[in-house]
N, CA, C and O of each residue as an XYZ file, in Angstrom:
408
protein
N       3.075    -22.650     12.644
C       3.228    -21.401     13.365
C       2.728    -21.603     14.781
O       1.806    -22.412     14.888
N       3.274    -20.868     16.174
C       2.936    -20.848     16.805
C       2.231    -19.971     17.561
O       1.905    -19.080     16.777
N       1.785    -19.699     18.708
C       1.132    -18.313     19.373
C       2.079    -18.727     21.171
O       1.956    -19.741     21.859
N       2.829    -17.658     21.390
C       2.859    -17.885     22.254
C       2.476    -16.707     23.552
O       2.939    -15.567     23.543
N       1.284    -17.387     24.946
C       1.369    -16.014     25.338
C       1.954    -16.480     26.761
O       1.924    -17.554     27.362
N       2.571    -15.046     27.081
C       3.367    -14.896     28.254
C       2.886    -14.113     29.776
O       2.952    -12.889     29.661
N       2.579    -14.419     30.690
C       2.168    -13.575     31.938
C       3.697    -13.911     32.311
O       4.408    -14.915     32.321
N       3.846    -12.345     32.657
C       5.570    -11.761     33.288
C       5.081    -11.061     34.670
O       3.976    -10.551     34.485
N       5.289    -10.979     35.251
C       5.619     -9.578     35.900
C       5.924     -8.356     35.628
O       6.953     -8.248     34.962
N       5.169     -6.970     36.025
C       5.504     -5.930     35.454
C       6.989     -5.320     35.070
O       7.396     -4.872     33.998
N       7.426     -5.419     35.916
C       8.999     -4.969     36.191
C      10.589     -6.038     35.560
O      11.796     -5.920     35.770
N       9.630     -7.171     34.620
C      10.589     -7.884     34.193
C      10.132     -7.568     32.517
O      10.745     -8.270     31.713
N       9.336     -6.794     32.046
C       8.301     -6.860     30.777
C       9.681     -6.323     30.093
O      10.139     -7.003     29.175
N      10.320     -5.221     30.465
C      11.705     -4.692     29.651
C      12.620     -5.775     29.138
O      12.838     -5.921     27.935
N      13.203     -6.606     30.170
C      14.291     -7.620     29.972
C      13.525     -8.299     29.138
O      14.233     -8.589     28.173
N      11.748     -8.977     28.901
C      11.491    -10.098     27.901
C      12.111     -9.389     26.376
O      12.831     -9.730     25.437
N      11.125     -7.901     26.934
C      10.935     -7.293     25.348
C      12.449     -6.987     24.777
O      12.573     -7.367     23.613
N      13.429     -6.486     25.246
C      15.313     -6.860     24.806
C      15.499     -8.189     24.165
O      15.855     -8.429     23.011
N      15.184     -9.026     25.149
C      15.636    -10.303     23.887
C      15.053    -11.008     22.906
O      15.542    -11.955     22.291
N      13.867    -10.461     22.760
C      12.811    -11.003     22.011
C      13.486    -10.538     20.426
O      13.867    -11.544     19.829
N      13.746     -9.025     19.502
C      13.956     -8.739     18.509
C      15.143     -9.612     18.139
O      15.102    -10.219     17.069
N      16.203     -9.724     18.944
C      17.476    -10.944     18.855
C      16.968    -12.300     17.953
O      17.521    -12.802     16.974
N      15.787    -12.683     18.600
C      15.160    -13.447     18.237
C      14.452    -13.781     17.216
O      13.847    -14.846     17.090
N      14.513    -12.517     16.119
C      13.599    -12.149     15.364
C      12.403    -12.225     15.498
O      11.666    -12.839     14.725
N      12.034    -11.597     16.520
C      10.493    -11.066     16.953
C      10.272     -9.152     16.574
O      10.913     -8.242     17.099
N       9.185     -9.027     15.537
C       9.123     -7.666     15.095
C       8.023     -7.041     16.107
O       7.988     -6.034     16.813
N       7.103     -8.163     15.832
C       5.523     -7.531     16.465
C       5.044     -8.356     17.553
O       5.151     -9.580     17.483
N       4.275     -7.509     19.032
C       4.376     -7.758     19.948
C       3.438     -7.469     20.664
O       3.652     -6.627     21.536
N       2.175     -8.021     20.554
C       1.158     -7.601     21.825
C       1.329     -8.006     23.321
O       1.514     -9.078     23.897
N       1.170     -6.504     23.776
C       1.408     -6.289     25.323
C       0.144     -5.645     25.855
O      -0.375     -4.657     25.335
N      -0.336     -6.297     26.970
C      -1.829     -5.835     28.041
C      -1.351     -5.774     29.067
O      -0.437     -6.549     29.348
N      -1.914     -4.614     30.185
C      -1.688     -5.159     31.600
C      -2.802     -6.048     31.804
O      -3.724     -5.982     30.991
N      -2.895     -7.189     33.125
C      -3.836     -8.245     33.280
C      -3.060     -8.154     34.783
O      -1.973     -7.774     35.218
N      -4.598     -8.881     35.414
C      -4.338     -9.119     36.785
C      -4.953    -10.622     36.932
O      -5.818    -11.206     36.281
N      -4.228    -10.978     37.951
C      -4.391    -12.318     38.134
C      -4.170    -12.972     39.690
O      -4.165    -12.264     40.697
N      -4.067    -13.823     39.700
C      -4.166    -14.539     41.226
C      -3.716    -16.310     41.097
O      -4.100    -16.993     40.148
N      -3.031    -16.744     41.993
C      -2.310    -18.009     41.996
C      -1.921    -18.251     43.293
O      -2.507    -18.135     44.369
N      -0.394    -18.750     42.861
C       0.253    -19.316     44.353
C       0.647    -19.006     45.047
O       0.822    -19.566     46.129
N       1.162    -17.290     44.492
C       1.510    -15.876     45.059
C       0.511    -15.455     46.230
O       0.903    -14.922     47.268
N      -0.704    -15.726     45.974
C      -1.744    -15.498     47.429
C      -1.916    -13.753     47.140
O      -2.668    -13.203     47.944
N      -1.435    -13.061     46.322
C      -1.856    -11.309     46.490
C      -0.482    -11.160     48.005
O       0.389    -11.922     48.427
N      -0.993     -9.664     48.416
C       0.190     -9.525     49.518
C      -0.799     -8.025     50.414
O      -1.903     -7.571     50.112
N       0.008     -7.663     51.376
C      -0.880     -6.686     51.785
C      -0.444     -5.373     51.060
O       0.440     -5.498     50.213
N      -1.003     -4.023     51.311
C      -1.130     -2.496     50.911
C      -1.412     -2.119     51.670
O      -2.250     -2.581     52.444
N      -0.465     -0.501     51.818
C      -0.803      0.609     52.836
C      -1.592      1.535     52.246
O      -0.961      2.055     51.326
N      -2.844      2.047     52.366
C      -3.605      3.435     51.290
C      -4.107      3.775     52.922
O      -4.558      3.143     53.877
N      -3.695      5.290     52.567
C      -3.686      6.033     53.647
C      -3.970      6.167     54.844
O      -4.778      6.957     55.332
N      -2.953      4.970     55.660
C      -2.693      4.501     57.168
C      -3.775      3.280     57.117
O      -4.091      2.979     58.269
N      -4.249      2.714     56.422
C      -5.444      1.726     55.907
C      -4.660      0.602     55.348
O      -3.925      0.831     54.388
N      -4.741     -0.629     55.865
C      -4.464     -2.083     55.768
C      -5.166     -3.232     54.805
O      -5.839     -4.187     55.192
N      -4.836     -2.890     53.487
C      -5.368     -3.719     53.156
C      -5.193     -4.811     51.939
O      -4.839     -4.286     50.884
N      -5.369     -6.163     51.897
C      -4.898     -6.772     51.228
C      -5.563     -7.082     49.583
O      -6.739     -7.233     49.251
N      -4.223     -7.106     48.693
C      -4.780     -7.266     47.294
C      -4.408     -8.614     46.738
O      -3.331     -9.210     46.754
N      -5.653     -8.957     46.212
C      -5.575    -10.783     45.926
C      -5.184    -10.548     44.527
O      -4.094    -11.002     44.177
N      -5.807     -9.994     43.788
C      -5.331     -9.730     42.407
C      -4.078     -8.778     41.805
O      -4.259     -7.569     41.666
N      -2.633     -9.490     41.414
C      -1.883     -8.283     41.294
C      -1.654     -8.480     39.962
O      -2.032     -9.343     39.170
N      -0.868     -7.383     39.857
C      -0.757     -6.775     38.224
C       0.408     -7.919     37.591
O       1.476     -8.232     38.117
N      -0.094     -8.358     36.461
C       0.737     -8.443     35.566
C       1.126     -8.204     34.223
O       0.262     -7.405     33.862
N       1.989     -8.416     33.108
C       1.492     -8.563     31.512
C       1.624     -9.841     31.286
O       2.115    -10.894     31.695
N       0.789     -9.177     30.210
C       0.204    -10.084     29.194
C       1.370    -10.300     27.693
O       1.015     -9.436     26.890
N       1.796    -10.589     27.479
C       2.519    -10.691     25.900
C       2.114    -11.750     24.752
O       2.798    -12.756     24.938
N       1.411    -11.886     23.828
C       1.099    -12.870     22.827
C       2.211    -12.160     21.340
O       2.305    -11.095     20.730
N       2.859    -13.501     21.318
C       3.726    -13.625     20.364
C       3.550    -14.499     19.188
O       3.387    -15.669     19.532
N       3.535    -14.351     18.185
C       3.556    -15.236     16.875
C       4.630    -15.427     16.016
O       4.969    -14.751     15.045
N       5.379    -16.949     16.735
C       6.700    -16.957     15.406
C       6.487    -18.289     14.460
O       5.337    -18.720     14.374
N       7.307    -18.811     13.904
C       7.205    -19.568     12.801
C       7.843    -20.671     13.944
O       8.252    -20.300     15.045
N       7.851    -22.021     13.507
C       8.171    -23.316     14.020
C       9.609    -23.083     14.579
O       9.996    -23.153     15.745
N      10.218    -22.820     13.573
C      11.677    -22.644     13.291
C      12.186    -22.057     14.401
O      13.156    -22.538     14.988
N      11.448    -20.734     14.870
C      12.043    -19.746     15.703
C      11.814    -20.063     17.018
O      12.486    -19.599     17.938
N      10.397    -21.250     17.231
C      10.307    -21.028     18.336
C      10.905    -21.362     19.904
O      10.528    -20.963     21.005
N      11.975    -22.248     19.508
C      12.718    -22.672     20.463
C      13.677    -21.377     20.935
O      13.963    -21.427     22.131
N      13.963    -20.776     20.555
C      14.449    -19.255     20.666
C      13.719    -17.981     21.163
O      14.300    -17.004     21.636
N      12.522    -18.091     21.020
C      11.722    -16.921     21.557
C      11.172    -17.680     22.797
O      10.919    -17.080     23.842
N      10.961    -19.272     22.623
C      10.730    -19.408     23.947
C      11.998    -19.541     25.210
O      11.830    -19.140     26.362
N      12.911    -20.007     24.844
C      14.190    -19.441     25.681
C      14.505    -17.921     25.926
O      14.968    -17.713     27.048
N      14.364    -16.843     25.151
C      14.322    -15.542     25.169
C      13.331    -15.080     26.116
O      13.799    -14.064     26.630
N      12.134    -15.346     26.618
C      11.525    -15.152     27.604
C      11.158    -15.984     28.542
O      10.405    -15.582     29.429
N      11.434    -16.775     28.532
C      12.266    -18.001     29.815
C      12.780    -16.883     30.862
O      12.326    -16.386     31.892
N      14.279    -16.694     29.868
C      15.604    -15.930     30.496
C      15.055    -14.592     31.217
O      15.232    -14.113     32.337
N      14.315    -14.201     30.090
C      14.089    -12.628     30.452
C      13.084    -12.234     31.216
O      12.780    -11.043     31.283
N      12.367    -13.287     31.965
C      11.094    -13.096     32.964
C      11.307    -14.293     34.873
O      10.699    -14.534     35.916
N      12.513    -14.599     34.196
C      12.432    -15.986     35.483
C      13.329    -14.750     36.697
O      14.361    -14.143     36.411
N      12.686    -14.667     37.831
C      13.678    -14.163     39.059
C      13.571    -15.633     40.217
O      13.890    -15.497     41.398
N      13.213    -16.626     39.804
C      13.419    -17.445     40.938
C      12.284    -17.914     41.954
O      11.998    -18.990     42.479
N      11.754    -16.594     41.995
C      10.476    -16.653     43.238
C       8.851    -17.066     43.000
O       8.975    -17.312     41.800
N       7.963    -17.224     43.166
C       7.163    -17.728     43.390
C       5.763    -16.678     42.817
O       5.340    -15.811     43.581
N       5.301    -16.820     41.798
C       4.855    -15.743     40.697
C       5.318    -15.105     39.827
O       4.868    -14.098     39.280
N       6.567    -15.849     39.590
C       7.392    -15.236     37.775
C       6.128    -15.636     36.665
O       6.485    -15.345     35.524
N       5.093    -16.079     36.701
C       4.380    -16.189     35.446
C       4.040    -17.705     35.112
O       4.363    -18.613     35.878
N       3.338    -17.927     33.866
C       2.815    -18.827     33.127
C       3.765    -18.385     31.197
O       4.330    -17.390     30.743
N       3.444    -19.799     30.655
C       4.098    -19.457     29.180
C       2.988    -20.543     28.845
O       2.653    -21.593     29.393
N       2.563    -19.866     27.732
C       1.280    -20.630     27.307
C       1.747    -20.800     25.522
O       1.997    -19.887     24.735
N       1.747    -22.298     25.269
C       1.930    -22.233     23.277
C       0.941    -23.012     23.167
O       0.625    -23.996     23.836
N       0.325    -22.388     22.034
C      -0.473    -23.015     21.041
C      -0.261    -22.763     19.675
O       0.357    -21.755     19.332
N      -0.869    -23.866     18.553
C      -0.518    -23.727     17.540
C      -1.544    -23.386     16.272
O      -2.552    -24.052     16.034
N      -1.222    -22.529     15.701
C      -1.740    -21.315     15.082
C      -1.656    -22.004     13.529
O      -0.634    -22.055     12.845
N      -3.248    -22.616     13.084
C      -3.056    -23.028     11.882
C      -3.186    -22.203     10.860
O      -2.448    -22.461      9.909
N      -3.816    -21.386     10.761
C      -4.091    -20.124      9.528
C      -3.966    -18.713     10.385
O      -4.352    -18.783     11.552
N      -3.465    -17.445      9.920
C      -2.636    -16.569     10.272
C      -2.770    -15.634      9.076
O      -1.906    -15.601      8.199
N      -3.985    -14.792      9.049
C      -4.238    -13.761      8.090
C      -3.794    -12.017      8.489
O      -4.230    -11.548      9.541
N      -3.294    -11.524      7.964
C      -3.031    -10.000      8.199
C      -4.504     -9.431      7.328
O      -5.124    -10.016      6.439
N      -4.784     -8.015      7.989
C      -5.672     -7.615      6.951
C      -5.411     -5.920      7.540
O      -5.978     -4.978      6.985
């Protein structure tokens, strides 16, 4: 089994979460998280006030599929989070030896 987690961008979190059930993905933890990289943050206007934010918003998604699936859920949010530019995210797998519900 695997774990996979995903930093997207806010505004791409819809398109992951669409192709993910295709995929047979049922269950789906989602966080907002902020973070900082190669993106550098950018500036903000708050009321006629200049100022720059190093930390911007992103999600978070941790996914758990079986071996089988995972070449598919990881192409499914590949597709559904990449715009090209420079802070589409991280995809993080690790592998998940015991996996209890309670």
């Amino acid at each position: 089994m695997k774990k996979i987690t995903a930093i997207v961008k806010p505004f791409k979190l819809e398109d992951v979460l669409d192709r993910l059930p295709q995929e047979g993905v049922l269950e789906i933890l989602v966080s907002e998280v902020r973070g900082y990289g190669r993106q550098k943050g950018h500036l903000e206007m708050y009321r006629g006030q200049e100022y720059e934010m190093t930390f911007l918003p992103k999600a978070c998604l941790e996914v758990y599929c079986e071996d089988g699936a995972f070449a598919g859920v990881e192409r499914a949010i590949l597709d559904g989070a990449r715009t090209g530019r420079i802070g589409d995210g991280k995809l993080l797998i690790s592998v998940v030896e015991h996996l209890e519900a309670f």
